[in-house]
Structure formats: structure tokens, C-alpha cells
MINUPA-937831 format. One record per atom (N, C-alpha, C): residue number from 0; residue in three letters; z, y negated, x negated; atom name. Coordinates in nm, 4 decimals, m for minus. Example, Ala and Ser with C-alpha at 12.3 -4.5 7.8 and 13.67 -1.06 7.14 Angstrom:
2
+------+------+----------+----------+----------+------+
: resi : resn :       zz :       yy :       xx : name :
+------+------+----------+----------+----------+------+
:    0 :  ALA :   0.7800 :   0.5690 :  m1.3190 :    N :
:    0 :  ALA :   0.7800 :   0.4500 :  m1.2300 :   CA :
:    0 :  ALA :   0.7800 :   0.3300 :  m1.3200 :    C :
:    1 :  SER :   0.7080 :   0.2250 :  m1.2850 :    N :
:    1 :  SER :   0.7140 :   0.1060 :  m1.3670 :   CA :
:    1 :  SER :   0.7870 :  m0.0030 :  m1.2900 :    C :
+------+------+----------+----------+----------+------+
END
This chain:
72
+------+------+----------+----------+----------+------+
: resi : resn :       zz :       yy :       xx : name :
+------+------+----------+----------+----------+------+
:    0 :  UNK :   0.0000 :   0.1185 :  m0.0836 :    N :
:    0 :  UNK :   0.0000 :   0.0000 :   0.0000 :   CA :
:    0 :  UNK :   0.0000 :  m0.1253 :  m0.0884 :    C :
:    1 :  UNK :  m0.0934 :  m0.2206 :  m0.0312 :    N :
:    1 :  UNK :  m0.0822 :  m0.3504 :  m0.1138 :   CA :
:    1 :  UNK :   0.0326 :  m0.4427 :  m0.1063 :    C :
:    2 :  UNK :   0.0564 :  m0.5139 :  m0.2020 :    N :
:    2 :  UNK :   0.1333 :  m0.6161 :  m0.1881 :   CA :
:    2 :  UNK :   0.0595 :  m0.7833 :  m0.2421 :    C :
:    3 :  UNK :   0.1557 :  m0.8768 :  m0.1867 :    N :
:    3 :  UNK :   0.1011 :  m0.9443 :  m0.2624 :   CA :
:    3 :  UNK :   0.2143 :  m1.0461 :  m0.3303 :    C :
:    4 :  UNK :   0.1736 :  m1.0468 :  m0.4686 :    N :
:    4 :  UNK :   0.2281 :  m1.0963 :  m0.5554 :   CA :
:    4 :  UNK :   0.2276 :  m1.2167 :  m0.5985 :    C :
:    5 :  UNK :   0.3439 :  m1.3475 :  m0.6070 :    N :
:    5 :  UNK :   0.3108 :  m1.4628 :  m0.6521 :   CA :
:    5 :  UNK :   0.3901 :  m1.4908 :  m0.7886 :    C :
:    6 :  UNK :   0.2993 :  m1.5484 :  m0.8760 :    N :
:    6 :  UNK :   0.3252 :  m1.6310 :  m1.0303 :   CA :
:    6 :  UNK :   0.3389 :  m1.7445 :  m1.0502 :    C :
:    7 :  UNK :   0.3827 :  m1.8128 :  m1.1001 :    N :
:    7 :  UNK :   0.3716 :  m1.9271 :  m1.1782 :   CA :
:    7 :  UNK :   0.2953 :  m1.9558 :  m1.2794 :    C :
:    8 :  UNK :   0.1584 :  m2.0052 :  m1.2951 :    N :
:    8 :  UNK :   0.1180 :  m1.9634 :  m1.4469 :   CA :
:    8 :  UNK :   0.0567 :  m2.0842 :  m1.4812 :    C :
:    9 :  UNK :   0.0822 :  m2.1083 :  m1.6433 :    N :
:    9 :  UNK :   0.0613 :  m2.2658 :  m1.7004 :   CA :
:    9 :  UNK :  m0.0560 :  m2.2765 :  m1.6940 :    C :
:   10 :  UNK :  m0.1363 :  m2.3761 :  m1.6450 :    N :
:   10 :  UNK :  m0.2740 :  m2.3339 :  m1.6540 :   CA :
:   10 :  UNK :  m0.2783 :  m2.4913 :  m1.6478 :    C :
:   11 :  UNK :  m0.3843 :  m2.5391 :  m1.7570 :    N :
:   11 :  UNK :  m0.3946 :  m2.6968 :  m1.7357 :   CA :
:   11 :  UNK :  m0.5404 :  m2.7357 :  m1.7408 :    C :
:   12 :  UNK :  m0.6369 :  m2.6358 :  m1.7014 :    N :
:   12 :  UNK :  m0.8142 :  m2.6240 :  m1.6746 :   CA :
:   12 :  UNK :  m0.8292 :  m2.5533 :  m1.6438 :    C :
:   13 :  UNK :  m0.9980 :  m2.5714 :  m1.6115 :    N :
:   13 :  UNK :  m1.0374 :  m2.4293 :  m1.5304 :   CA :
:   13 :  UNK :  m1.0909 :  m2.3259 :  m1.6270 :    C :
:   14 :  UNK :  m1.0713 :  m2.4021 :  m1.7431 :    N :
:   14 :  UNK :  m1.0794 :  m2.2675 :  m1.8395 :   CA :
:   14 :  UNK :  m0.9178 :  m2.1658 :  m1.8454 :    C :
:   15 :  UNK :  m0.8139 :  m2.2333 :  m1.8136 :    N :
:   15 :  UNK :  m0.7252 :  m2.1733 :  m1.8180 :   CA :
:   15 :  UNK :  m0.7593 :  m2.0682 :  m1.6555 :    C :
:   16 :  UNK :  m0.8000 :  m2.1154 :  m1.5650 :    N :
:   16 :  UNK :  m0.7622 :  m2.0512 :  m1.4595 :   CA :
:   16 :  UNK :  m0.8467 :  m1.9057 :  m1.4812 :    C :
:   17 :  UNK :  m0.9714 :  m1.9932 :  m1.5583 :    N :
:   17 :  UNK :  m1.0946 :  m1.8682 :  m1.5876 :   CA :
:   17 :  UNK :  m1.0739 :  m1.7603 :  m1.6335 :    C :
:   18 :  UNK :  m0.9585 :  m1.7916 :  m1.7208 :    N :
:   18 :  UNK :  m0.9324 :  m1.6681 :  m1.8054 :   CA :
:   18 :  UNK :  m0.8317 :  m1.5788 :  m1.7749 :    C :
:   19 :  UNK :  m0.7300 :  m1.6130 :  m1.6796 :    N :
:   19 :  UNK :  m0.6683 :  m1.5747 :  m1.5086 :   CA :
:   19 :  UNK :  m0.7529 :  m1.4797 :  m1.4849 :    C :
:   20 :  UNK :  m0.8273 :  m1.5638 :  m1.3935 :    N :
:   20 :  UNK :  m0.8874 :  m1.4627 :  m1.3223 :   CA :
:   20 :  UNK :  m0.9968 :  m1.3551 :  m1.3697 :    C :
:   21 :  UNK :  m1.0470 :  m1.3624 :  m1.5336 :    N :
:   21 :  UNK :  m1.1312 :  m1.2511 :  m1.5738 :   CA :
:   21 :  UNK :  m1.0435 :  m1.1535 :  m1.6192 :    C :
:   22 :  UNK :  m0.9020 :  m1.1780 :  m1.6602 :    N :
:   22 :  UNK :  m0.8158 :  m1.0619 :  m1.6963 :   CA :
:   22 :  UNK :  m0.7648 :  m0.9567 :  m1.5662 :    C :
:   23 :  UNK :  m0.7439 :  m1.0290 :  m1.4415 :    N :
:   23 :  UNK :  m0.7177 :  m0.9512 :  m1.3171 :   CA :
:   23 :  UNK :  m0.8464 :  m0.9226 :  m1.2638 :    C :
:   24 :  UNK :  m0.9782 :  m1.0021 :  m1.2758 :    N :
:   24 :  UNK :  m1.0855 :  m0.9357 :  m1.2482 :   CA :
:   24 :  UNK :  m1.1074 :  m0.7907 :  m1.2913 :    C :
:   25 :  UNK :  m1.0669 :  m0.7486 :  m1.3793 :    N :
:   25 :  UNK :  m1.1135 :  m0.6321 :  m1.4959 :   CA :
:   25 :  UNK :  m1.0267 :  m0.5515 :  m1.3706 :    C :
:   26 :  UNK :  m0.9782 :  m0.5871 :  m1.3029 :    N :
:   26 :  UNK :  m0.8600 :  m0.4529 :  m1.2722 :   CA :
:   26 :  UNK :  m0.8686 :  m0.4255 :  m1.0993 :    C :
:   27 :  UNK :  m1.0112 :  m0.5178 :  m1.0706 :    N :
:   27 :  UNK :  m1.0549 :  m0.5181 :  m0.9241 :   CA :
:   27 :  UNK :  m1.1150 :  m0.3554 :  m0.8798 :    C :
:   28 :  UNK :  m1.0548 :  m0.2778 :  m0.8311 :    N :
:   28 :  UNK :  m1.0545 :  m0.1884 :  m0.7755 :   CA :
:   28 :  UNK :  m1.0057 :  m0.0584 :  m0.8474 :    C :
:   29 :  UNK :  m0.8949 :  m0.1198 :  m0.9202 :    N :
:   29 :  UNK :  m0.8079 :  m0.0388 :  m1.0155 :   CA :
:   29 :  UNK :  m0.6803 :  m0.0750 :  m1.0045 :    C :
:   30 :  UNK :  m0.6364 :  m0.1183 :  m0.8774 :    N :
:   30 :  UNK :  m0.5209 :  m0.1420 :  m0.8250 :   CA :
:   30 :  UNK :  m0.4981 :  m0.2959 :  m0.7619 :    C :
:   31 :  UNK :  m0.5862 :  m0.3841 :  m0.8041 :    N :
:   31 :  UNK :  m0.6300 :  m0.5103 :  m0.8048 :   CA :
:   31 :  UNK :  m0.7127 :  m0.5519 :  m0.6784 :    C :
:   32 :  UNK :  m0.6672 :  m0.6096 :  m0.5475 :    N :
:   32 :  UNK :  m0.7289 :  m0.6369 :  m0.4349 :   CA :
:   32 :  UNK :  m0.8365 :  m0.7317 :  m0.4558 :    C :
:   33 :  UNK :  m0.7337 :  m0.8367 :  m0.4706 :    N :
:   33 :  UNK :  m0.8059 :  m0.9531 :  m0.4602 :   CA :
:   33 :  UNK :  m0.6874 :  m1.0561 :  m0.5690 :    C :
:   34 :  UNK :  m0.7585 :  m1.1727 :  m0.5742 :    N :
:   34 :  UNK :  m0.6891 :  m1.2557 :  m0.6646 :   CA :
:   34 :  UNK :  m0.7160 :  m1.3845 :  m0.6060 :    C :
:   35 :  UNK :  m0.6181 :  m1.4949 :  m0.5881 :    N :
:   35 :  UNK :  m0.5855 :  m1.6305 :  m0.5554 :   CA :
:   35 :  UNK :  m0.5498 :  m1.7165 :  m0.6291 :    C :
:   36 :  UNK :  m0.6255 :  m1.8021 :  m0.7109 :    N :
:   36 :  UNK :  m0.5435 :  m1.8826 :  m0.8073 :   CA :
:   36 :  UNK :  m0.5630 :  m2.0605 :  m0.7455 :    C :
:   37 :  UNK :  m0.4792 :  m2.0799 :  m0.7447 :    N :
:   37 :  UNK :  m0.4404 :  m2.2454 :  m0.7276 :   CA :
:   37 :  UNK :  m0.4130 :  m2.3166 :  m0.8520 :    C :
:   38 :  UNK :  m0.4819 :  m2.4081 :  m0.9548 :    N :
:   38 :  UNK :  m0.4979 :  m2.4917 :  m1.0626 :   CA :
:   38 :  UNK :  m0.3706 :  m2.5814 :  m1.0256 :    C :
:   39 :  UNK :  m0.3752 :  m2.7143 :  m0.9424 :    N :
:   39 :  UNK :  m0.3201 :  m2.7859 :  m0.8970 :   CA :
:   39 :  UNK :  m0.1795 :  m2.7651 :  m0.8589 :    C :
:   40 :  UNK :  m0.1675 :  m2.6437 :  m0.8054 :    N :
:   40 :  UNK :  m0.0025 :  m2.5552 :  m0.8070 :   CA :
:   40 :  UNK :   0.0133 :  m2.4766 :  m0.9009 :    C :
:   41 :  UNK :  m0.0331 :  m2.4742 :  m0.9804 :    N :
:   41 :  UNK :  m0.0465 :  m2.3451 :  m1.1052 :   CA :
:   41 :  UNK :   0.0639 :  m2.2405 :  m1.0580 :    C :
:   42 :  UNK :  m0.0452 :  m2.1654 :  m0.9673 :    N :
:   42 :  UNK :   0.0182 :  m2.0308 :  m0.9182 :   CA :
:   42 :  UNK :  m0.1027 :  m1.9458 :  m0.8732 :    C :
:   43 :  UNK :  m0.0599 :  m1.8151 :  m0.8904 :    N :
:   43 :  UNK :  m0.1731 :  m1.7491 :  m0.8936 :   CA :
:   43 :  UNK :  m0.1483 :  m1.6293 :  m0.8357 :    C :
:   44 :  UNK :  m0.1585 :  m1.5695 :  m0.6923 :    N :
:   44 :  UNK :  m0.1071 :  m1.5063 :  m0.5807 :   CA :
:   44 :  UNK :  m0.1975 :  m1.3661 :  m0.6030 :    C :
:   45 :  UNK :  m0.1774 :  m1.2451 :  m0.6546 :    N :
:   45 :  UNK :  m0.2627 :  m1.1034 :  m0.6390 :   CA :
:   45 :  UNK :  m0.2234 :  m1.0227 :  m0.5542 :    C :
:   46 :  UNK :  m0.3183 :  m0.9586 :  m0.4754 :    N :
:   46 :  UNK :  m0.2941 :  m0.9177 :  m0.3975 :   CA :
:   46 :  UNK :  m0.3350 :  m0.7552 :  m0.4836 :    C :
:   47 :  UNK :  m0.1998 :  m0.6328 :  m0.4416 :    N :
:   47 :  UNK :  m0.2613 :  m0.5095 :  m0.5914 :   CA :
:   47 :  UNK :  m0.1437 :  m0.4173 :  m0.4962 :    C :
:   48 :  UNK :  m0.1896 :  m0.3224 :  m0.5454 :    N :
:   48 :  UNK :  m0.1378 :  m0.1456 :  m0.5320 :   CA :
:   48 :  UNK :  m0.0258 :  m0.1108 :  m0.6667 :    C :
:   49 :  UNK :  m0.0868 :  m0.2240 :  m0.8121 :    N :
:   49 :  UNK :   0.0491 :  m0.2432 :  m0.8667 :   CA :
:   49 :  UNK :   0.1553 :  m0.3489 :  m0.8851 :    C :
:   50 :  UNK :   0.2348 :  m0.2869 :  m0.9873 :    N :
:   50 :  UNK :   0.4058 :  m0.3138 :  m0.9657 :   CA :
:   50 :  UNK :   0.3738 :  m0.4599 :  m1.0248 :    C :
:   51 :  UNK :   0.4833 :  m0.6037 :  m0.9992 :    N :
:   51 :  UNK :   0.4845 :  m0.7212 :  m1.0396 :   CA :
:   51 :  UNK :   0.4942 :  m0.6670 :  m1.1904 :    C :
:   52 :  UNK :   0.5606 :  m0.6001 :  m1.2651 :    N :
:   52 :  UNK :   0.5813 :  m0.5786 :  m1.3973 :   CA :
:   52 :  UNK :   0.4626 :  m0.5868 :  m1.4640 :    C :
:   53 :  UNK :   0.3646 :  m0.4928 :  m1.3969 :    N :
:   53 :  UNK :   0.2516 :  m0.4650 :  m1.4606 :   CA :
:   53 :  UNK :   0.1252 :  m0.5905 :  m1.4869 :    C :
:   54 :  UNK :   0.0984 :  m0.6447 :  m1.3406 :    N :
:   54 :  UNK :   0.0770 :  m0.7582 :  m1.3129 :   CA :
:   54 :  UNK :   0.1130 :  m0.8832 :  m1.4040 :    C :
:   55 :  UNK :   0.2041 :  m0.9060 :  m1.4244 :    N :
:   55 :  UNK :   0.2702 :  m0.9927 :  m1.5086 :   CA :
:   55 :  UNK :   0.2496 :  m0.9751 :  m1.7220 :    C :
:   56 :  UNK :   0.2309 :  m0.8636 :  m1.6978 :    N :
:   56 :  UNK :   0.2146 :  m0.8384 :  m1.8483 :   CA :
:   56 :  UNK :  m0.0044 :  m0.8446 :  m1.8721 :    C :
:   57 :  UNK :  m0.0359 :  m0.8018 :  m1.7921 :    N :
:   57 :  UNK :  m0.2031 :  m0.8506 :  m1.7552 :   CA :
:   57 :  UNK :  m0.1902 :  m1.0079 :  m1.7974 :    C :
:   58 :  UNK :  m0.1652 :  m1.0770 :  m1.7332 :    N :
:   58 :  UNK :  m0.1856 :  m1.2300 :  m1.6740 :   CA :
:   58 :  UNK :  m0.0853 :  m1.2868 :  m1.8117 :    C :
:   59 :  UNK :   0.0356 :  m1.2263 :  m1.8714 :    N :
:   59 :  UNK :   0.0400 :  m1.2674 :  m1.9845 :   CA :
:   59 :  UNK :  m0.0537 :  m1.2481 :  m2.1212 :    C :
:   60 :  UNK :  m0.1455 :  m1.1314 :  m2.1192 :    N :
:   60 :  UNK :  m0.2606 :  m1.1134 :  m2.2409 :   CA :
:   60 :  UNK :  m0.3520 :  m1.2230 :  m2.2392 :    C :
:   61 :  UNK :  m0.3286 :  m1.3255 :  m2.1118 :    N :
:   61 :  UNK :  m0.3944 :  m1.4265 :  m2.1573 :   CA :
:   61 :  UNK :  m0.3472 :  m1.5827 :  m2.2653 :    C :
:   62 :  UNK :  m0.1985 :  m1.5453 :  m2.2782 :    N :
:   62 :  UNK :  m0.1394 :  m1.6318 :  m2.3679 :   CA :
:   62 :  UNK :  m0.0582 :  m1.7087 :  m2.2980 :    C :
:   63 :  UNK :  m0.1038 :  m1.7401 :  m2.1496 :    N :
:   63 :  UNK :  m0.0419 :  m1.8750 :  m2.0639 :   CA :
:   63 :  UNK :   0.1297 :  m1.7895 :  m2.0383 :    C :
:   64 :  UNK :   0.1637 :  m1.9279 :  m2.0263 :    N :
:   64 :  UNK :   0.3611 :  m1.9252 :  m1.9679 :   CA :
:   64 :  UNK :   0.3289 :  m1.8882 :  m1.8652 :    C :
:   65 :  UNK :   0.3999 :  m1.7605 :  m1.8640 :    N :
:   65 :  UNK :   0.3599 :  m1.7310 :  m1.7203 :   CA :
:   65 :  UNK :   0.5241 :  m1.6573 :  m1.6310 :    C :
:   66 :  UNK :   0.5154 :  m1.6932 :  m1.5241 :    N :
:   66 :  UNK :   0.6645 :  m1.5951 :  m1.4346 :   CA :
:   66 :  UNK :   0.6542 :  m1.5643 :  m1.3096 :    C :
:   67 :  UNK :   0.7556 :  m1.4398 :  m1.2680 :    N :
:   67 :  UNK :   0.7228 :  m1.4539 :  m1.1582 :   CA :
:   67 :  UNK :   0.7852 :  m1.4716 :  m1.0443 :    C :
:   68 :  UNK :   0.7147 :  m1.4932 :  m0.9240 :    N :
:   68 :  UNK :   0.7844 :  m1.5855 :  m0.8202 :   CA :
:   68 :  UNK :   0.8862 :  m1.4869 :  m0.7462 :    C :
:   69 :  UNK :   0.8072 :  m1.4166 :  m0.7000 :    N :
:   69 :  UNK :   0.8261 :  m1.3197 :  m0.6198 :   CA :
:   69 :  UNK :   0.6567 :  m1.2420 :  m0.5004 :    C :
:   70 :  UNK :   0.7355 :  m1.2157 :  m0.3148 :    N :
:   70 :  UNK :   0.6598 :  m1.1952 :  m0.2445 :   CA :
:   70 :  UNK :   0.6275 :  m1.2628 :  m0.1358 :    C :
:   71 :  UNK :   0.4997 :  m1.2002 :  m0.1431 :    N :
:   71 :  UNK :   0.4561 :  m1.3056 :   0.0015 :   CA :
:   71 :  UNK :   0.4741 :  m1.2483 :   0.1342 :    C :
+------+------+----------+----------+----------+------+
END
């Protein structure tokens, strides 16, 4: 069952967001629903089959400060 997951993540361009969303892209239909990122709120909402842990360590290989919120 999906959940969906919200972050906090430093993102200060859309190169930052870009690189967001090509690291959770990679994982779109490998547990990975869908992905929501907001620049302006720098938060970035996945919707996934996995655990926030896992999620969170993805979205950190991109370098950005990243935490997490909780659920939606």
C-alpha cells in the first residue's frame, strides 16, 4: 500500500529541484508512485510502497539538507 511521504528539502533552483526529482524518478515503478516537489516551499511530497527511511536516504544522494516531515 502507498503512502505518502513529506520532506523538507534545501533546494534553492530548479536545478536543485531537478536533481530531486531525477533521483526519485529512477525509482518510478520500483516502489516510487509519483513525486511532488514544491521549490517555493522546499518540500517534496512522494507518494511510494517504500519506508520514509529509505526515501530519505535517495533524496539525500543528492547532497541537499534534507528531513523529514512526516504523513499526509
Amino acid at each position: 500500500m502507498s503512502t505518502t511521504h513529506i520532506f523538507n528539502v534545501e533546494m534553492t533552483c530548479e536545478g536543485c529541484s531537478g536533481a530531486v526529482d531525477r533521483v526519485l524518478g529512477r525509482l518510478k515503478g520500483q516502489g516510487v508512485d509519483s513525486v511532488s516537489i514544491s521549490l517555493p516551499e522546499q518540500k517534496v511530497s512522494v507518494t511510494s510502497t517504500l519506508s520514509a527511511d529509505q526515501l530519505l536516504e535517495v533524496i539525500k544522494k543528492t547532497g541537499k539538507k534534507t528531513s523529514y516531515v512526516g504523513t499526509q
